[in-house]
C-alpha positions in Angstrom: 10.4 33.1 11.4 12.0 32.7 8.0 14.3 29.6 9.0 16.4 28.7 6.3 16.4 24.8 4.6 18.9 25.5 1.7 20.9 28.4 0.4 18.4 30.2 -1.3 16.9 32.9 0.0 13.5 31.7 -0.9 14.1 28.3 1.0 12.7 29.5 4.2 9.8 28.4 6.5 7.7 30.0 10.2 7.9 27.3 12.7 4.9 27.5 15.0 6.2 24.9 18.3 3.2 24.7 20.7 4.3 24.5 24.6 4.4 21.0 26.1 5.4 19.8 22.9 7.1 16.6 23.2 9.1 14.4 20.5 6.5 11.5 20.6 3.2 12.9 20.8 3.4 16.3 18.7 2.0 16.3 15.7 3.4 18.8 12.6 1.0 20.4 9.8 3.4 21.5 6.9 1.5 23.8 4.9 2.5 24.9 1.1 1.2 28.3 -0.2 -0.2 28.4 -4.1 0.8 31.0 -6.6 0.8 29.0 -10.2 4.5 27.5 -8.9 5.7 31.6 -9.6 4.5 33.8 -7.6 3.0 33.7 -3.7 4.6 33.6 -0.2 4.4 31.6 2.8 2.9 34.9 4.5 -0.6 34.3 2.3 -1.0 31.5 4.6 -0.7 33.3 8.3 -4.2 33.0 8.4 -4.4 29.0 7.6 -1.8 28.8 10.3 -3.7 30.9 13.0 -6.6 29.3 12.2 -5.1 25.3 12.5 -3.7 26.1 15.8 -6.5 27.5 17.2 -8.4 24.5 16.3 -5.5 22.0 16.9 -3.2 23.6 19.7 -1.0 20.6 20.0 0.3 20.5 16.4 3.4 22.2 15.2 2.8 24.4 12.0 5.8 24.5 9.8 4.7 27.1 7.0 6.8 27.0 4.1 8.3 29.1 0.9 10.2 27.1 -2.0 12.3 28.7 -5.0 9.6 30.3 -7.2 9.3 29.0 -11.2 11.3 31.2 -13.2 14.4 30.8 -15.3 17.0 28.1 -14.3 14.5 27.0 -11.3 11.6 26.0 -13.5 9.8 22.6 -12.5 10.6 20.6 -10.5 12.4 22.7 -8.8 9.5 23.3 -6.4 8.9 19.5 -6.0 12.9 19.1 -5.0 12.4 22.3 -2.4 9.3 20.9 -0.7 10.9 17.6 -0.8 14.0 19.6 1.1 12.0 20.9 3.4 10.6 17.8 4.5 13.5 16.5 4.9 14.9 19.5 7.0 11.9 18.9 9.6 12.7 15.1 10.0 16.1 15.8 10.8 15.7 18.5 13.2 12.1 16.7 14.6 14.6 15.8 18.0 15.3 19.7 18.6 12.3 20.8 18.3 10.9 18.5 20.4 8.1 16.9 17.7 7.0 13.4 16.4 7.4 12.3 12.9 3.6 12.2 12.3 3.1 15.0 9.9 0.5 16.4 7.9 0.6 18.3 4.1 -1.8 20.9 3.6 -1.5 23.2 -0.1 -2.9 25.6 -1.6 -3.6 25.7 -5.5 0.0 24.8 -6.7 0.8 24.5 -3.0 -1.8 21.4 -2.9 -0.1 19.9 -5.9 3.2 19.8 -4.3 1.9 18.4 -1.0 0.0 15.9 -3.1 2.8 14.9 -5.4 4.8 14.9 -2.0 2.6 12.9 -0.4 2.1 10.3 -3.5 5.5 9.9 -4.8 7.8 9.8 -2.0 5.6 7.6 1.0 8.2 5.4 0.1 10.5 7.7 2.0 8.5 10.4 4.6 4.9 9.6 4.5 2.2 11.8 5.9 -0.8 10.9 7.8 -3.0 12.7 5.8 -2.6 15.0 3.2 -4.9 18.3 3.0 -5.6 19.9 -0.9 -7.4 23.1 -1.3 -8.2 22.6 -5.4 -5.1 21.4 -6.4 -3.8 20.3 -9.9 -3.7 16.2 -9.8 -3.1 15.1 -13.7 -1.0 18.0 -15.6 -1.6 16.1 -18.6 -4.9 16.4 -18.0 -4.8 19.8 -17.2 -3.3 21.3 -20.5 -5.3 19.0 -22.8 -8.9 20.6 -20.9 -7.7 23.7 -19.1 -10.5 25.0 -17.1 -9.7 28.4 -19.3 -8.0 28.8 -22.4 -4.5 30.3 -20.3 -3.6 27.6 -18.6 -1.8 25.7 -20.8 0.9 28.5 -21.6 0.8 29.2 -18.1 1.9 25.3 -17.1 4.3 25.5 -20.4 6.1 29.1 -18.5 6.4 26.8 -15.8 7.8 23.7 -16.9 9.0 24.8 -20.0 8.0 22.3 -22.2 4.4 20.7 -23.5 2.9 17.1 -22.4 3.7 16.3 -26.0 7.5 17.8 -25.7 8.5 15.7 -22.5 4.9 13.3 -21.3 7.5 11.7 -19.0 7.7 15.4 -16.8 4.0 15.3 -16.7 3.3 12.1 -15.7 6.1 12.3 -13.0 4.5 15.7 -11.7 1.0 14.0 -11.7 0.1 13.0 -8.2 -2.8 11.0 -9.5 0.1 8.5 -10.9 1.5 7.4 -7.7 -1.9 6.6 -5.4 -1.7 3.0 -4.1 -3.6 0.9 -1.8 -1.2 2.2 0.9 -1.7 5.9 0.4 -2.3 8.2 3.1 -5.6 9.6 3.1 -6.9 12.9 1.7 -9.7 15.5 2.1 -9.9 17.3 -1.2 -11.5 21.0 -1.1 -12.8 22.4 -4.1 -15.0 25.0 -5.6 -17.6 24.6 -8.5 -16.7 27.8 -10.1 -12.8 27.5 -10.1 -11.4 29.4 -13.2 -7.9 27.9 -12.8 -8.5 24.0 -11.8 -11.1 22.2 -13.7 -13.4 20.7 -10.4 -12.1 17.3 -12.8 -8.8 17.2 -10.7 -10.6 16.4 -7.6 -13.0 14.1 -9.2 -10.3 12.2 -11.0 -8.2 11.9 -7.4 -11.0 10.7 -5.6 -11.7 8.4 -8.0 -8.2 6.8 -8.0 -8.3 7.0 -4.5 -11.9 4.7 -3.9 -10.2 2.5 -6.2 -7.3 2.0 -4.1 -9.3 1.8 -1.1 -8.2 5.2 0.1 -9.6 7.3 2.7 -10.9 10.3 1.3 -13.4 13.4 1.5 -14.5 15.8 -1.3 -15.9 18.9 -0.4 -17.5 20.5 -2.8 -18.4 24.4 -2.3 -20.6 24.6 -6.1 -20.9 28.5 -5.9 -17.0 29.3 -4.5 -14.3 30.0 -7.0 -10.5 29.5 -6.7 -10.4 29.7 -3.3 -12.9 31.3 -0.4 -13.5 33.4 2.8 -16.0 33.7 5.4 -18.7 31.0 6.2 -17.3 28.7 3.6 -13.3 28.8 4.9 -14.8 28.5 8.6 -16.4 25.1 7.4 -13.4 24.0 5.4 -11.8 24.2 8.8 -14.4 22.6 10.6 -14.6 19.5 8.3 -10.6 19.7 7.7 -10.4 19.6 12.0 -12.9 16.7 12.2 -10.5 14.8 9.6 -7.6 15.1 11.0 -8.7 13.7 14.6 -10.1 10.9 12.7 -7.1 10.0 10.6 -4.0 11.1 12.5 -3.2 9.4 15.3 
């Protein structure tokens, strides 16, 4: 618990490393908690973790924190930490005894960085699949139709500046802007009633990614909000187990 990836003590991540693991057949889910990019722990997703290694025993759960927004760590500060993190789990997969086949799953702004992870660096580390519980896609997008009439100032607190003060930071933080034929594939989890992210996000990835010939799922949960419990989480999983075996191998 709480392994440090840089000197910060917000850098940290809980290593899950199933028995019998071995460097070429062990699979890794790295999974990103939410918060708006300031606020939330890796401890809000304990549950997320219990719950993908009950389903999937032979994977290795890395569950990670990054710097929170705030000050002189504003965006993309997180995208740099998760992007450390990564990097920390490649180079240590030989001493923990786990392949390099590795899945992103987020939450909220944790799906946005696993996305944007995912997207813009496969050039580097690329995932087998990535996993996004309603996370942003297109920040431009996002401030010019906010699902409410907050989020714009909230993005602006984060990155510090508007689309219209620096485009180039939002189109660089957009996942949507880096989905090619070659993408890994996705299954995109969203609810109709989210007050945060516009169900648009999702609609607009999965569109870029049938375009590209991407392998994709949206689920769509029309009465959940931003995020879920009960009957709906426990088929999240089920669908989220089901395409996983079908897409990592």
């Amino acid at each position: 618990m709480n392994v440090s990836y840089g000197t910060s003590s917000q850098q940290t991540m809980d290593i899950y490393l199933p028995a019998n693991r071995t460097a070429t057949s062990t699979k890794v889910i790295i999974m990103i908690h939410g918060g708006g990019w300031n606020s939330g722990d890796k401890s809000e997703l304990t549950e997320y973790a219990d719950s993908i290694r009950k389903r999937l025993p032979d994977y290795a759960v890395f569950n990670i924190n990054y710097r929170l927004a705030s000050g002189a760590t504003l965006f993309p500060t997180q995208e740099n930490d998760v992007k450390s993190a990564l990097q920390f789990i490649i180079n240590n997969s030989a001493a923990y005894l786990i392949s390099q086949k590795f899945v992103l799953l987020g939450v909220s702004a944790g799906a946005h960085l696993a996305l944007l992870q995912g997207y813009k660096y496969a050039s580097q580390i690329k995932p087998k699949a990535i996993v996004s519980f309603f996370g942003p896609t297109d920040l431009i997008d996002m401030y010019n139709h906010p699902a409410n009439p907050l989020v714009p100032a909230a993005m602006v607190s984060v990155i510090g500046k508007t689309p219209l003060q620096d485009s180039l930071l939002y189109a660089n933080s957009s996942p949507i802007n880096f989905v090619s034929n070659t993408s890994s594939p996705a299954i995109l989890l969203q609810g109709g009633l989210d007050p945060l992210v516009s169900v648009n996000q999702a609609i607009m990835l999965k569109a870029k990614l049938d375009a590209a010939g991407v392998i994709n799922q949206y689920v769509f949960y029309p009465t959940e909000g931003h995020g879920w419990f009960g009957a709906n989480l426990y088929d999240s999983f089920n669908k989220i187990e089901i395409f996983l075996k079908a897409n990592v191998n």
